[in-house]
C-alpha positions as CSV (number, residue, x, y, z in Angstrom):
1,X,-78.1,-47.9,-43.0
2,X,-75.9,-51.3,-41.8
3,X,-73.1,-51.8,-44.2
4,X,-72.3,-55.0,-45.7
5,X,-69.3,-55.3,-44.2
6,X,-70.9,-56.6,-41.4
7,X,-71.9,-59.7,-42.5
8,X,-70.7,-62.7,-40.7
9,X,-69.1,-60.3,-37.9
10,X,-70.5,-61.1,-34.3
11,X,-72.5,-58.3,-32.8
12,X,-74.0,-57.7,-28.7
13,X,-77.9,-57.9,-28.8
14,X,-78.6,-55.1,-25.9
15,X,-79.8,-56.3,-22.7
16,X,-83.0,-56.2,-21.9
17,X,-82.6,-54.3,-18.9
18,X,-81.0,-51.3,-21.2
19,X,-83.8,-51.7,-23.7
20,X,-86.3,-51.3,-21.3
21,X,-84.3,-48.6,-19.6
22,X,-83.8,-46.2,-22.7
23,X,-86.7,-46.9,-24.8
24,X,-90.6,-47.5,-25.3
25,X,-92.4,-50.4,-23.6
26,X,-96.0,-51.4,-24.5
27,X,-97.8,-54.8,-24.7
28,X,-94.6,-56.6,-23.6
29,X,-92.7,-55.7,-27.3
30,X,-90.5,-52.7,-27.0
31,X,-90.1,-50.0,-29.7
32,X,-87.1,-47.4,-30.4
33,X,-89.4,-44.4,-30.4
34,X,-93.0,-43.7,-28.8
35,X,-94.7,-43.0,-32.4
36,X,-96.0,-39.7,-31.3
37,X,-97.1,-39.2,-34.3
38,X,-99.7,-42.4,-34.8
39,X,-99.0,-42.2,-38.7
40,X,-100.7,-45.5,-39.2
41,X,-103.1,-44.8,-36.5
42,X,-103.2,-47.6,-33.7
43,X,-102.2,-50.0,-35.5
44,X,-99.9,-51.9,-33.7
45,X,-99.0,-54.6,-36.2
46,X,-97.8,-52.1,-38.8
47,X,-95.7,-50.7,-36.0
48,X,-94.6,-54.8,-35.3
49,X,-93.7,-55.3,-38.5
50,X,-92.3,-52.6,-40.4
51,X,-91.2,-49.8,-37.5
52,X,-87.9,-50.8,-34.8
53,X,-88.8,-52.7,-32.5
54,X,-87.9,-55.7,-30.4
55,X,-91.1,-58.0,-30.0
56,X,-91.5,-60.6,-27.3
57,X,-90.2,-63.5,-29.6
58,X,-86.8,-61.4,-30.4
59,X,-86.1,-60.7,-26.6
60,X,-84.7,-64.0,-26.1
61,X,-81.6,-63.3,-28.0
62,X,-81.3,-59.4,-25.6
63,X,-77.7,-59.7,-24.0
64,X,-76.5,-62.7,-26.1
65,X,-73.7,-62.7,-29.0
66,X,-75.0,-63.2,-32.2
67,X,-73.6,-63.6,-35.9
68,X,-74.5,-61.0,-38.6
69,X,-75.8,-63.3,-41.1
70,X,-77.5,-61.2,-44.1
71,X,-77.6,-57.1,-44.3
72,X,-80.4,-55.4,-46.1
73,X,-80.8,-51.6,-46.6
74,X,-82.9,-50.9,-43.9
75,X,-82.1,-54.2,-41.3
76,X,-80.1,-57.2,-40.8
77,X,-80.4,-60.9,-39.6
78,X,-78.7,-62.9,-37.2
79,X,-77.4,-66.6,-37.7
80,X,-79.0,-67.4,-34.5
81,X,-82.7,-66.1,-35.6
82,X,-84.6,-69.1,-37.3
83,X,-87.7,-66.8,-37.4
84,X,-85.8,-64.5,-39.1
85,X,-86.6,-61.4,-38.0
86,X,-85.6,-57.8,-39.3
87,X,-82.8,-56.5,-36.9
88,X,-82.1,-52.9,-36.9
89,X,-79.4,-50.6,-35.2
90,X,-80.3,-47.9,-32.9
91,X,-79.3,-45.0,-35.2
92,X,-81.7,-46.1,-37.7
């Protein structure tokens, strides 16, 4: 869970280099875990859109300092993000 408290605090985006280091790579998007356990089969835009992941559109902001600009219960999202998409931390 991110706390609110977070909210227009600046936070590090990971490099790329360290996401692709430490975690799953596959079709150019990169996810926190490998899904071993396909619970929505292959379907690889459920995993896009509701499991951690960084897609190829996200990876411009890897390395750069953003601005926490809304916190949900699950996610967050950055100032700098006009797509607006779900940002999550690494401990889930």
């Amino acid at each position: 869970m991110v706390e609110k408290v977070w909210v227009g605090k600046k936070v590090q985006v990971l490099s790329l280099k360290e996401l692709e280091k430490n975690h799953f790579k596959e079709f150019g998007n990169i996810w926190y875990s490998r899904n071993e356990e396909k619970k929505h089969g292959n379907n690889s835009l459920h995993r896009l859109k509701y499991e951690n992941t960084i897609n190829v559109s996200m990876q411009k902001f890897c390395g750069k300092i953003c601005e926490v600009a809304e916190v949900r219960e699950e996610f967050f999202k950055i100032k700098e993000d006009e797509a607006g998409w779900n940002w999550g931390s690494l401990d889930g």
